[in-house]
N, C-alpha and C positions, 0 to 999 in steps of 0.2 A: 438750574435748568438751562438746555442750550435754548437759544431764542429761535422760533420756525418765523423764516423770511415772510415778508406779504407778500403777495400777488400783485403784483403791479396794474394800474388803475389808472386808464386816461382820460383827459377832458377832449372835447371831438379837436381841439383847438390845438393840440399838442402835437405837431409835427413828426411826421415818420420818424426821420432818424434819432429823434430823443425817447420814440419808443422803443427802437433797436435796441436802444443803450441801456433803457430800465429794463427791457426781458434780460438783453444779457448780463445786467447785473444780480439778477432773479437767478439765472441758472448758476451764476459763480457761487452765491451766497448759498444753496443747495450745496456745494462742495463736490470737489473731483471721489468718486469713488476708491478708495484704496484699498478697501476688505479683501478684495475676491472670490467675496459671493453678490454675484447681483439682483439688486432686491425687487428686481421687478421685471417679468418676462416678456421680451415685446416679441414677437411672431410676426417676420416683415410681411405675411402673405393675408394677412388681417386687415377687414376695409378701414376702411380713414374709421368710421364714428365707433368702432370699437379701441383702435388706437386713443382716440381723444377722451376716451370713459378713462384710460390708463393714465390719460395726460393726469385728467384732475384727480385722480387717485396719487399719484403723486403730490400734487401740490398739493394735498391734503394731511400727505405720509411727511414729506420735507425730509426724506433721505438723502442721502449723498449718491449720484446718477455718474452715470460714464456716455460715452458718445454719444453712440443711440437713442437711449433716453433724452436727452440734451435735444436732441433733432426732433423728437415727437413734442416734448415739450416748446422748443420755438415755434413748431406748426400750430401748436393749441395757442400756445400767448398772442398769437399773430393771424389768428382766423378775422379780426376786424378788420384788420387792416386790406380793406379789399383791391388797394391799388396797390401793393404788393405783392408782387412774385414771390416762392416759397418752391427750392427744388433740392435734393438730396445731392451732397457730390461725396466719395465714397475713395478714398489712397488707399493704396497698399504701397510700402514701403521696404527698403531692405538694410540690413543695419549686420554688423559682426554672426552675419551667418544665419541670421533669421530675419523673417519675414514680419509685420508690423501693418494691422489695419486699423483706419482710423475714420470717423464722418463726422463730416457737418452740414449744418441748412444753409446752401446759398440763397442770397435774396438780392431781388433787382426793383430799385426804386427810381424812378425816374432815369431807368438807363443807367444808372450806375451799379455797378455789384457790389456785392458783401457777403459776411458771415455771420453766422451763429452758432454756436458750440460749447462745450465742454474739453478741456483737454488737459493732463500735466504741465504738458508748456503753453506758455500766455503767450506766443507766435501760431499757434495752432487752432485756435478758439475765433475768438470774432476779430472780422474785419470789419468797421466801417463801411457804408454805401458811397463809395469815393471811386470806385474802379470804371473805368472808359466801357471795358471789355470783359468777357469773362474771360479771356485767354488771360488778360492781365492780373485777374485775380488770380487763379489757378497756380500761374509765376512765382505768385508772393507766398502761395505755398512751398510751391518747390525751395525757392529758396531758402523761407523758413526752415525747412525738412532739410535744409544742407548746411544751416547752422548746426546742427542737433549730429550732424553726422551719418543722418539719414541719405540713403539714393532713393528716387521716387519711379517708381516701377507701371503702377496701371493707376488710371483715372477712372471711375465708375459718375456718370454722369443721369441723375433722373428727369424728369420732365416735370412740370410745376403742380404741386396739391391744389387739389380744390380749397376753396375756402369755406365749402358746408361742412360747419361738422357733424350731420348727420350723412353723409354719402357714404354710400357702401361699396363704391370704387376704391381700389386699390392704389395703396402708394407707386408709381413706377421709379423703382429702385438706380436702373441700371440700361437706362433708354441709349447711350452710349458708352464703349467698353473702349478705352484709349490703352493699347502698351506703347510705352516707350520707346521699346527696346526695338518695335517694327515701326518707329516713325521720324521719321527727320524730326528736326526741332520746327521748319516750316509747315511739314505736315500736322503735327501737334498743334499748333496753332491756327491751323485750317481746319481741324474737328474740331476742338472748342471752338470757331467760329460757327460753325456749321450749325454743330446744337444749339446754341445762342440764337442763331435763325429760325432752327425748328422749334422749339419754346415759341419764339415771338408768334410764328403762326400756328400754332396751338391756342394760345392764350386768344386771337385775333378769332381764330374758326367759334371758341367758348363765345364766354361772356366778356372777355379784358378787352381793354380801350387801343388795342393795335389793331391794325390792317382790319376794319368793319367790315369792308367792303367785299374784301378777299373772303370774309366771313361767313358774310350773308350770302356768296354767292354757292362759295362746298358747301354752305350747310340747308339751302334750300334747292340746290338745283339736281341733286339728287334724289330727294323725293318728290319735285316736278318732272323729271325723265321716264321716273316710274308710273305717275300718274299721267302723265301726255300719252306715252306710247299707247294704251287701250281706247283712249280719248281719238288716238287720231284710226286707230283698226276700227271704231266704232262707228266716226267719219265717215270714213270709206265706204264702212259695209251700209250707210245708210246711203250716200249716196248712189251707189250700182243698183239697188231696185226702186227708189227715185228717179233715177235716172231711164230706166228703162220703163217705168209707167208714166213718163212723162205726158206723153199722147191722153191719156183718161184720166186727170185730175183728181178726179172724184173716187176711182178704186184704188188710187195710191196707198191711202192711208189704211185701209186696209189690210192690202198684202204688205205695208212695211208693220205695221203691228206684228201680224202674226208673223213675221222674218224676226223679229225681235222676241218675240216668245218662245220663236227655236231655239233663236242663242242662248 
């Protein structure tokens, strides 16, 4: 009997990156897919908590997973961990004439980046949360990808998973689309910076511990503008027949009554 891996199990005491290390020893021990049939259908346009029903149907199946899978499954092993980042980054590659796509879950802990993954080659799979920057991480693919004799063509870059797994929002796959081929290597490095920003204040606008402040302000002062605005025409309109019944106290309240039963 082949042996089905455990699930990996932590105590609250067990620091991020040694859980990094037991998911992605969890996904290795699953094994790389080499059949070429895949044994389990993911439909990227499906919300998170039908994705995560597939996660655990997997960990239940202990089939041998390719990319994809690999990335839904580190979102589901990694829904605890709530001060972890969790986003989709997506290569396309080009090799003797044909073209080569590949994903994994970046993850940002403490400002550092990493990986999680699946892959044939063990450069391609996880990174560690050791990276400054994501451009840096991103790098350490390329290069990888240039050992292998790979050239690295487009970057597909997503925006961070919720950590509910019952939301029926959708994974965003593809929040930035980098070619290569139209960017200097400074501009390359100035989009991945960029998304790296836009993440931080996404994360800051939710519920993640960056930029509160920035937070609390887009996410309440747009539905204070909405409620102000009639708040202050209501104002107005009470003061101009207040205002003009000022002279006879006593019939004020009346005709603003019934001005207010018109509106």
């Amino acid at each position: 009997q082949i042996p089905i891996p455990s699930v990996p199990a932590f105590q609250p005491s067990t620091p991020i990156p040694e859980r990094l290390e037991a998911v992605q020893r969890y996904i290795r021990e699953l094994q790389y897919n080499h059949t070429g049939t895949q044994f389990f259908e993911i439909k990227k346009s499906r919300p998170l908590t039908g994705l995560m029903d597939l996660a655990k149907e997997m960990t239940k199946e202990a089939l041998p997973i390719k990319c994809l899978e690999a990335v839904i499954l580190g979102i589901y092993l990694t829904n605890n961990m709530t001060t972890l980042d969790r986003f989709p980054i997506s290569f396309k590659t080009h090799f003797s004439g044909n073209y080569f796509r590949h994903i994994v879950l970046g993850v940002n802990f403490g400002g550092r980046y990493g990986a999680l993954g699946i892959s044939r080659r063990e450069e391609l799979m996880y990174k560690a949360p050791v990276f400054r920057t994501l451009s840096e991480l991103i790098f350490d693919f390329e290069e990888a990808y240039r050992r292998c004799w790979h050239t690295l063509k487009k970057v597909k870059l997503g925006h961070c998973v919720s950590h509910d797994p019952h939301s029926v929002e959708q994974i965003e796959w593809k929040h930035s689309i980098l070619d290569l081929d139209k960017l200097t290597r400074e501009d390359f490095r100035k989009e991945l910076e960029r998304h790296a920003r836009d993440m931080r204040l996404k994360i800051g606008k939710g519920t993640g511990p960056s930029s509160p402040t920035k937070d609390r302000k887009k996410d309440v002062s747009s539905p204070q503008r909405g409620q102000a605005s009639p708040h202050r025409r209501n104002s107005r309109g009470d003061r101009r027949p207040s205002g003009e019944k000022k002279p006879a106290d006593s019939k004020a309240m009346p005709d603003l009554n019934g001005y207010q039963i018109r509106v």
